[in-house]
C-alpha positions as CSV (number, residue, x, y, z in Angstrom):
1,X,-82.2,-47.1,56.0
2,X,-86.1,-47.9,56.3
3,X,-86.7,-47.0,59.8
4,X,-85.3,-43.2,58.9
5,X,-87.5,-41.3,56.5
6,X,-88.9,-38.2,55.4
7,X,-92.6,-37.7,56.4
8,X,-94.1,-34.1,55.3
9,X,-90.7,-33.3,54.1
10,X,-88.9,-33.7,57.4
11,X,-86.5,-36.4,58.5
12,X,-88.0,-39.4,61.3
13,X,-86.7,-42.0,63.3
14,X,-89.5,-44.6,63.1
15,X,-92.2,-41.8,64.0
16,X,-89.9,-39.2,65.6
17,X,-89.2,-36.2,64.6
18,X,-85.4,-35.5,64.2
19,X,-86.3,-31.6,64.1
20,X,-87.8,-32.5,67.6
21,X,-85.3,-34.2,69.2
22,X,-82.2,-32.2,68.1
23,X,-84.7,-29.5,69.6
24,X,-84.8,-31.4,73.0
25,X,-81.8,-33.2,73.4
26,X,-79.2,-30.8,71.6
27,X,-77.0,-31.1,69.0
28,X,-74.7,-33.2,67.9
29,X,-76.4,-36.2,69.0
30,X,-76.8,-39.9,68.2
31,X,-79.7,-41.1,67.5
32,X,-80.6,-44.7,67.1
33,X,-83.5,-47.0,65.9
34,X,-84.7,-50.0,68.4
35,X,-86.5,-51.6,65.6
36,X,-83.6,-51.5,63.5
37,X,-81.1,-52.8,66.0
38,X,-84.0,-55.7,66.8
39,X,-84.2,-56.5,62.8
40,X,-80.9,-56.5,61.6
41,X,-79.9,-58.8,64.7
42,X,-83.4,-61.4,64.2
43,X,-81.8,-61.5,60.4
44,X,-79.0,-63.1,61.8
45,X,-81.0,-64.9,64.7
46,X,-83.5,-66.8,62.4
47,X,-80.5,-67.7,59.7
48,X,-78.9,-69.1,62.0
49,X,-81.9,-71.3,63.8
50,X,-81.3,-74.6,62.7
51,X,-78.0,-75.4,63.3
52,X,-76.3,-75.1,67.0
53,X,-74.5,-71.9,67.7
54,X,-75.3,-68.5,68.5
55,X,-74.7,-64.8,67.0
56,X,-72.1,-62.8,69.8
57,X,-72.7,-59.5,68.9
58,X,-69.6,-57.2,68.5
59,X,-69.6,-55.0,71.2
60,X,-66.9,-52.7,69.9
61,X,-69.4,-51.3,67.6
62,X,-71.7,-49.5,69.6
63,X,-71.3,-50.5,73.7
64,X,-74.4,-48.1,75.3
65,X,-75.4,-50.3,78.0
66,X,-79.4,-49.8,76.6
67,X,-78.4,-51.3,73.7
68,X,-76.6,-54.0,74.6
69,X,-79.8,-54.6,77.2
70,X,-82.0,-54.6,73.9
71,X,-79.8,-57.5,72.5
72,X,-79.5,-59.4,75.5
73,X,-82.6,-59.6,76.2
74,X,-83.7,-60.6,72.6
75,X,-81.0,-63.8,73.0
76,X,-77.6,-62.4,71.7
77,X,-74.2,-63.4,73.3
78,X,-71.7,-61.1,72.9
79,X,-67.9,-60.8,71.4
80,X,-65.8,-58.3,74.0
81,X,-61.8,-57.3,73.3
82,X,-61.5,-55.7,77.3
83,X,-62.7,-55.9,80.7
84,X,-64.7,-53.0,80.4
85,X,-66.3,-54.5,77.9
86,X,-66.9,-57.2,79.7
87,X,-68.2,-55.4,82.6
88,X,-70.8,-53.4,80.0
89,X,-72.3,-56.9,79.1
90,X,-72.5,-58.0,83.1
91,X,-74.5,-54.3,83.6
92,X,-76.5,-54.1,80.6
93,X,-77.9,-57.9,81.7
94,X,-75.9,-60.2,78.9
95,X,-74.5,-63.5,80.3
96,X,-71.4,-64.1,80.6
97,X,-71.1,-67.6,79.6
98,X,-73.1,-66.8,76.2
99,X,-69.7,-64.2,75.8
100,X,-66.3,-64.9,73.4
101,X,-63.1,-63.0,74.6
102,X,-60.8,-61.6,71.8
103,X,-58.5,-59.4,71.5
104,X,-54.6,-59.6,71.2
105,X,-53.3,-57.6,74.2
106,X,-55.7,-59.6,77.2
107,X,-53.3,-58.6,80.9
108,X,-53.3,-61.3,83.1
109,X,-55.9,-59.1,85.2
110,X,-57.8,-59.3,82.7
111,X,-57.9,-63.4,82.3
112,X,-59.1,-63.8,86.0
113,X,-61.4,-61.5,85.8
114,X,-63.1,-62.5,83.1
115,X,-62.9,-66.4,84.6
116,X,-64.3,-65.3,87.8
117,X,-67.1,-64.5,85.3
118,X,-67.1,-67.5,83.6
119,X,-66.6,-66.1,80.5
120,X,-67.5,-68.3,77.9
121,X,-65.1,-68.5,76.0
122,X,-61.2,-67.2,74.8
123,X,-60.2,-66.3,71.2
124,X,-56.5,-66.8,71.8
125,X,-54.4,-65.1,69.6
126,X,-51.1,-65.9,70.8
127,X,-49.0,-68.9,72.3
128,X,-47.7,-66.5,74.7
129,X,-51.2,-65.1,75.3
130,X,-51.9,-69.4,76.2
131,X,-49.2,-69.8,78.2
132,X,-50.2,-66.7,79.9
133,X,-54.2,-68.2,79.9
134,X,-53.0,-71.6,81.8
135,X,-50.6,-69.8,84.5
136,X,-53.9,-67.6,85.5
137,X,-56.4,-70.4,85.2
138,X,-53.8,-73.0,86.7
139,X,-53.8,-70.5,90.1
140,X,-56.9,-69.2,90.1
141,X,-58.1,-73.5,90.1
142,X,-60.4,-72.8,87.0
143,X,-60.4,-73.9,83.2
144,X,-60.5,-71.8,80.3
145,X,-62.2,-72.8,77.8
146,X,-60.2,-72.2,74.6
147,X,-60.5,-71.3,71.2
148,X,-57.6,-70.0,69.1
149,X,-58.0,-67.4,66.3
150,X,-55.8,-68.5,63.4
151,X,-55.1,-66.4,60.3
152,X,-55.7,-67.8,57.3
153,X,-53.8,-65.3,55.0
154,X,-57.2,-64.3,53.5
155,X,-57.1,-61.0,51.4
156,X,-60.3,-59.3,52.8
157,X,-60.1,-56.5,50.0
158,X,-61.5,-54.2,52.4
159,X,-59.6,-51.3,54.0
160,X,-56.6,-51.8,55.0
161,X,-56.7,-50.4,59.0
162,X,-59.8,-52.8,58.7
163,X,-58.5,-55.9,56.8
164,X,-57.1,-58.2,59.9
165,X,-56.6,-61.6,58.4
166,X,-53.7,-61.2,56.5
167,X,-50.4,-62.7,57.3
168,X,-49.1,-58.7,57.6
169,X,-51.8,-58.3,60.2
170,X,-51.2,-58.5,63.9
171,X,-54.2,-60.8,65.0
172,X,-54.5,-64.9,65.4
173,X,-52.1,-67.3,64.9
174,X,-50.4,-68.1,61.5
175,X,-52.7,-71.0,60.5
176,X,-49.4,-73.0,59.0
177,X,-48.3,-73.2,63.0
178,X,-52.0,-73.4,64.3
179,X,-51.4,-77.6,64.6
180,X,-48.6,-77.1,66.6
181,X,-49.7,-74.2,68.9
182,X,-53.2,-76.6,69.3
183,X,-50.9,-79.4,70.8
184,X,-49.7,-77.5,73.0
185,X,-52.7,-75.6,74.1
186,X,-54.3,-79.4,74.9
187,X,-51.4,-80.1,76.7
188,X,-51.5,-77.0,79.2
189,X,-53.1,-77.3,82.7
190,X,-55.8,-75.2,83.1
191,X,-56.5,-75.6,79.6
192,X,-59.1,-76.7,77.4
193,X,-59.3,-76.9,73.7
194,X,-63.2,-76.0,72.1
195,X,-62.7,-74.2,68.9
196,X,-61.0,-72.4,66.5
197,X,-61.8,-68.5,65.6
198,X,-60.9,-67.0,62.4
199,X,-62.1,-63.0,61.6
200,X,-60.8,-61.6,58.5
201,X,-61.8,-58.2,58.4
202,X,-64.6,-55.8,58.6
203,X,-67.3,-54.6,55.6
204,X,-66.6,-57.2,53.0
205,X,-69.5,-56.8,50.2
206,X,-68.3,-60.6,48.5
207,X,-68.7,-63.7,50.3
208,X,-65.9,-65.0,48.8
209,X,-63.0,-64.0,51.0
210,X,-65.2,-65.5,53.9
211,X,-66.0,-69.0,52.6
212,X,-61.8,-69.0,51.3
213,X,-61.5,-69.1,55.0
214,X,-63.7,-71.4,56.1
215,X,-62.7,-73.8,53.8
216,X,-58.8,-73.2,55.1
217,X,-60.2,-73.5,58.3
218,X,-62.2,-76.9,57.9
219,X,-58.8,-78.3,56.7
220,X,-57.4,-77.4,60.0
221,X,-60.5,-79.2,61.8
222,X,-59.9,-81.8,59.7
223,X,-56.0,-82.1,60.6
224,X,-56.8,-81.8,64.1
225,X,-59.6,-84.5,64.4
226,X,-56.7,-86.9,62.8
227,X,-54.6,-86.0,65.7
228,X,-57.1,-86.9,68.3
229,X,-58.3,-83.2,69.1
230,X,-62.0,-82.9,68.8
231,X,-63.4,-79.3,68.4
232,X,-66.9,-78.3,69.5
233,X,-67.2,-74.8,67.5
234,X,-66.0,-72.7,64.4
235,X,-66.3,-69.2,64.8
236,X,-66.2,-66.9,61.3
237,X,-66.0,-63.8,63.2
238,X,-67.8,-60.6,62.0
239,X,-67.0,-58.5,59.1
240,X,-70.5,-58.8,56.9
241,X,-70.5,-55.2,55.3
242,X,-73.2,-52.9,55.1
243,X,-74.5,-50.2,52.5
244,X,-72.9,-46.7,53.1
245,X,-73.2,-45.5,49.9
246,X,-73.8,-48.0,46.6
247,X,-72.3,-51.3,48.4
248,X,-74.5,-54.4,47.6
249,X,-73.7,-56.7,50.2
250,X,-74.8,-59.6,50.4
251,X,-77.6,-60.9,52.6
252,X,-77.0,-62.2,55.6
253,X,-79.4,-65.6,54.8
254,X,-77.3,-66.0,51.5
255,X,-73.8,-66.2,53.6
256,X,-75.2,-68.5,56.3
257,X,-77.0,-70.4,53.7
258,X,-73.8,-71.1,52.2
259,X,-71.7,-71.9,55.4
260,X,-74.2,-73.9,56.6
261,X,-73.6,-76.1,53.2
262,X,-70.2,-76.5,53.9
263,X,-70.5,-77.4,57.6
264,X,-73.4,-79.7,56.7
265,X,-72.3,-83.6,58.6
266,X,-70.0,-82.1,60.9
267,X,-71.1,-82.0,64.6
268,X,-69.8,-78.3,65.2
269,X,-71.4,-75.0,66.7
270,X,-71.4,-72.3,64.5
271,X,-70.5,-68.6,66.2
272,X,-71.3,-65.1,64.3
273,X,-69.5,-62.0,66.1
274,X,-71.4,-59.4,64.2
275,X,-71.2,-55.7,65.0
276,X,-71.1,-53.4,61.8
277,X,-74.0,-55.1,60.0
278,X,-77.0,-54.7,63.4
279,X,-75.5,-51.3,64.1
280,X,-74.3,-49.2,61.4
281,X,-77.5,-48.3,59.6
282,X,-79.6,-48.2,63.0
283,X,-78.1,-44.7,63.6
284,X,-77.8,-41.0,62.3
285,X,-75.7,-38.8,64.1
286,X,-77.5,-35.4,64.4
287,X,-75.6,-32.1,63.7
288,X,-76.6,-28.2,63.0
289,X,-74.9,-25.8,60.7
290,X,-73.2,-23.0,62.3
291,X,-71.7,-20.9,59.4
292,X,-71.8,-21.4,55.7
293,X,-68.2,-20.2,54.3
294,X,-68.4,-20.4,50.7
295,X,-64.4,-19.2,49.0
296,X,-63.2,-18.8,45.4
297,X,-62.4,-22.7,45.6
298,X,-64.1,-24.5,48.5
299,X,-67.7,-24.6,49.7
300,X,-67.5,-25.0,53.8
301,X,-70.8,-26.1,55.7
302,X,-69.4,-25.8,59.5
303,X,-71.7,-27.3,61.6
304,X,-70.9,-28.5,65.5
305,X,-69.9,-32.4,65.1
306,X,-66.5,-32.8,64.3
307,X,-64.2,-35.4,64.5
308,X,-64.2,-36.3,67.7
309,X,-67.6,-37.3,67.7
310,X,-67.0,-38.8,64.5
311,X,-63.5,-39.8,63.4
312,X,-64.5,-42.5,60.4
313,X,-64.4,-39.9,57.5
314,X,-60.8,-39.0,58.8
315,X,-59.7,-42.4,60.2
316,X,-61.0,-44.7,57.3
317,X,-61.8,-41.6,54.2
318,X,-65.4,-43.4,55.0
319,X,-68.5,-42.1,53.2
320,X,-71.4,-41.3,54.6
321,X,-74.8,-40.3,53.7
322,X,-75.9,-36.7,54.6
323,X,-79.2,-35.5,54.7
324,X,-81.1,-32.2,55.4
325,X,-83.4,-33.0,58.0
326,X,-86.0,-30.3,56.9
327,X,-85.4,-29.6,53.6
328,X,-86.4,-26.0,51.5
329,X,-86.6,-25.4,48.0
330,X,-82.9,-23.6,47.1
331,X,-80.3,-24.0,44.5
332,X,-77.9,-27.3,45.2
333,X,-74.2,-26.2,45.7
334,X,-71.5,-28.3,46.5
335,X,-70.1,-28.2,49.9
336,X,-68.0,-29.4,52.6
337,X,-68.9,-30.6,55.2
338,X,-66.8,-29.5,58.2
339,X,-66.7,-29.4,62.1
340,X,-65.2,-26.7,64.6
341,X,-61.9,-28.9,65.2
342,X,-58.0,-27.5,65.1
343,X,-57.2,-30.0,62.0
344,X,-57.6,-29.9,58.6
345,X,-58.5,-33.9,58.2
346,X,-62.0,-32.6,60.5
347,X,-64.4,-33.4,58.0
348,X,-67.5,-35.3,58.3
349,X,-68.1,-35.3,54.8
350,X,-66.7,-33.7,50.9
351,X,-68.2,-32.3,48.0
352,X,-71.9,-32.9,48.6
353,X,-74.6,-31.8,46.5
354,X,-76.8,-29.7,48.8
355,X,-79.1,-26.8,49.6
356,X,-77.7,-25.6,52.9
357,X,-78.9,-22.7,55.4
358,X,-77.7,-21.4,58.6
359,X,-79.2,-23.0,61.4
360,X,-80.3,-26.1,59.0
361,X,-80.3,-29.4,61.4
362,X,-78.1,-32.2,59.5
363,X,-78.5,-36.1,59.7
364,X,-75.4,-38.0,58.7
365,X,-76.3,-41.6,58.1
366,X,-75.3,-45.2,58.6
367,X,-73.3,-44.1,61.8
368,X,-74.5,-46.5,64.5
369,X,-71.5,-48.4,64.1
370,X,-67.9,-46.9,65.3
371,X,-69.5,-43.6,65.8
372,X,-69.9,-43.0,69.1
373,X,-67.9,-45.8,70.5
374,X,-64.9,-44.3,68.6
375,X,-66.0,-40.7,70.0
376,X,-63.1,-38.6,72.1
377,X,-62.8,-35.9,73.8
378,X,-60.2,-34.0,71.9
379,X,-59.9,-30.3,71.6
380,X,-61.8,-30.6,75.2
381,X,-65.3,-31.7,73.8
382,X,-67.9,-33.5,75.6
383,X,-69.2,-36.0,73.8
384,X,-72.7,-36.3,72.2
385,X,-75.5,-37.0,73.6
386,X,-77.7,-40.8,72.4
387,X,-81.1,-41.3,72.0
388,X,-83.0,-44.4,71.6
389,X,-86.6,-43.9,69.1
390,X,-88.9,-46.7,69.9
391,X,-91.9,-45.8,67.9
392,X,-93.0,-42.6,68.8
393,X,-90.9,-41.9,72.0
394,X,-87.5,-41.1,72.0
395,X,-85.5,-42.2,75.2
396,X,-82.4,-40.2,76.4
397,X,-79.8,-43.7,76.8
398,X,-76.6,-41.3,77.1
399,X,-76.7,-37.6,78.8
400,X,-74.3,-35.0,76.8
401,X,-71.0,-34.7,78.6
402,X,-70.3,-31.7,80.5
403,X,-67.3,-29.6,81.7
404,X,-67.1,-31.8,85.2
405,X,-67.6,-34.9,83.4
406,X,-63.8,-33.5,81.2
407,X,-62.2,-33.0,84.2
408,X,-63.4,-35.9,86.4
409,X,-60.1,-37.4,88.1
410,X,-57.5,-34.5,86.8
411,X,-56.0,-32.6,90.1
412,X,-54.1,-29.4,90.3
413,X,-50.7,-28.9,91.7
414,X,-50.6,-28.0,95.0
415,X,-49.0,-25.6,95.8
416,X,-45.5,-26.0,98.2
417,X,-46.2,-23.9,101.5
418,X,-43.2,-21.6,101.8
């Protein structure tokens, strides 16, 4: 992570001070990297320059509206799953039309309210998500424009709550029925046909799995054009992994070099939804130790993050790096690292090889991706705080939730009168 390092042995954020901000803003507390967030999404921006298409950043990842500002205004389109997502991108100053809708569960609400929008386009995943697509467009007197996400039966050999393109998952359209479902979807009123969508899965480290697709997916353009149905765009989704730990992915000019081989004679846009690979290692989430509890058999760091503000360890058994933020000179032990929560799967991290004191401020890495956007409030804990560095200032893009912001819209009984 080159925009966080250690500068007279303490942690930065490009020329911050993480002592200084956990100091100012509290802790725990995300903290994120502009000039990371601008290079790892220009990596994908200047790949991708000489062919049509655009990158649709994954908003899932990390939706703070001053992020998704930052993007926008440096050209990205975005990929949403919700309305509220959709509504982030509208705030935040992304355009709608530059903006993919996925997603398998879109409500009919929804559909006309993001083609009130003029949303650029829909990932369909269903044929009874199109049917449902061309009744709303049909009465609302607009067309959607339409691309359906097939799955290609691709093992991803990623995780498997994170592997989404095999015929076991529950996204896109079997890609043997994908003809058929495309006849009909050029067929329906309201209705019209632009692309085909394919996402496999998220943090693959081999390009393999994604040009297996793309070559299953060209033979389905290819099937199509023979039928008389003309597609404008192929989108490969997200799913380019980063490094947590000892992953070697592979760089992003190296895949698009290669899909840009393969697409080479064919008059079709080429769409990117990354999210993982420009957010992950832009962040830290920012934590302090509140008791060191070393037993017979376990070495427990607890510090005040916990699952809820970071559920990936649990979730996924993800690895993260942790890093003292101030480090002293001290014997390594090997510790736990563990937050305040009522379960025993709260852990942020296991078996670390550190020098730990009270008090000591903690920086777990790579977590601008699926750290706070998976954040709850469970156990009744507001949720962290976020801070944007930019250089040498460090902008507060997220206040720290308080006890009125828990209990916003809950009501007591009232009482009967006798």
């Amino acid at each position: 992570m080159p925009h966080f390092n250690y500068r007279n042995n303490t942690l930065l954020a490009e020329r911050c001070s993480l002592e200084d901000i956990a100091t100012e803003f509290g802790t725990p507390c995300y903290v994120y990297s502009k000039a990371a967030f601008t290079e790892h999404y220009l990596s994908y921006q200047r790949a991708l320059s000489d062919v049509k298409g655009n990158i649709c950043y994954a908003v899932k990842a990390n939706s703070n509206l001053a992020i998704l500002q930052l993007l926008a205004k440096l050209g990205a389109g975005f990929d949403i799953v919700s309305k509220g997502e959709l509504q982030r991108v509208i705030a935040a100053g992304g355009d709608p039309q530059k903006t993919l809708f996925s997603g398998v569960g879109k409500t009919p609400e929804e559909m006309a309210f993001a083609l009130e929008k003029q949303v650029g386009c829909f990932n369909v995943e269903s044929s009874e998500e199109l049917l449902a697509l061309s009744e709303v467009a049909r009465a609302a007197g607009k067309t959607a424009a339409v691309s359906l996400r097939v799955n290609p039966d691709v093992d991803a050999k990623t995780h498997p709550y994170i592997s989404t393109g095999l015929k076991d998952n529950k996204f896109g359209i079997d890609i043997n029925l994908a003809v058929e479902v495309y006849q009909k979807a050029h067929d329906l009123p309201g209705i019209e046909v632009v692309g085909v969508d394919c996402h496999i899965g998220s943090q693959l480290t081999q390009l393999e799995p994604f040009l297996d697709a793309l070559e299953r997916i060209l033979m389905l353009v290819d099937k199509l054009h023979d039928l008389g149905i003309e597609l404008q765009h192929i989108d490969l989704g997200g799913g380019l992994g980063v490094t947590y730990n000892d992953e070697k992915p592979p760089a992003v000019t190296d895949y698009l070099n290669r899909v840009k081989q393969r697409l080479a004679g064919r008059n079709l846009s080429l769409f990117l939804e990354p999210g993982r690979s420009i957010a992950a290692n832009a962040g830290v989430l920012l934590t302090q130790v509140i008791y060191l509890k070393p037993t017979a058999h376990k070495n427990f760091a607890v510090v005040d993050a916990a699952m809820n503000d970071n559920i990936r360890p649990a979730l996924y058994q993800a690895w993260q790096k942790v890093q003292v933020v101030s480090p002293k000179s001290g014997k390594n032990r090997q510790w736990d690292i563990v937050g305040p929560v009522c379960e025993t799967g709260d852990f942020l991290a296991k078996n670390r090889e550190l020098s730990l004191a009270q008090g000591d401020r903690l920086a777990l890495m790579s977590s601008g991706a699926y750290g706070f956007a998976m954040s709850s409030n469970y156990n009744s804990r507001g949720r962290a705080a976020e801070v944007l560095v930019d250089g040498d200032r460090a902008h507060l893009i997220r206040e720290r939730e308080s006890f009125t912001d828990l209990i916003r819209g809950e009501h007591l009984l009232k009482e009967a009168a006798d």
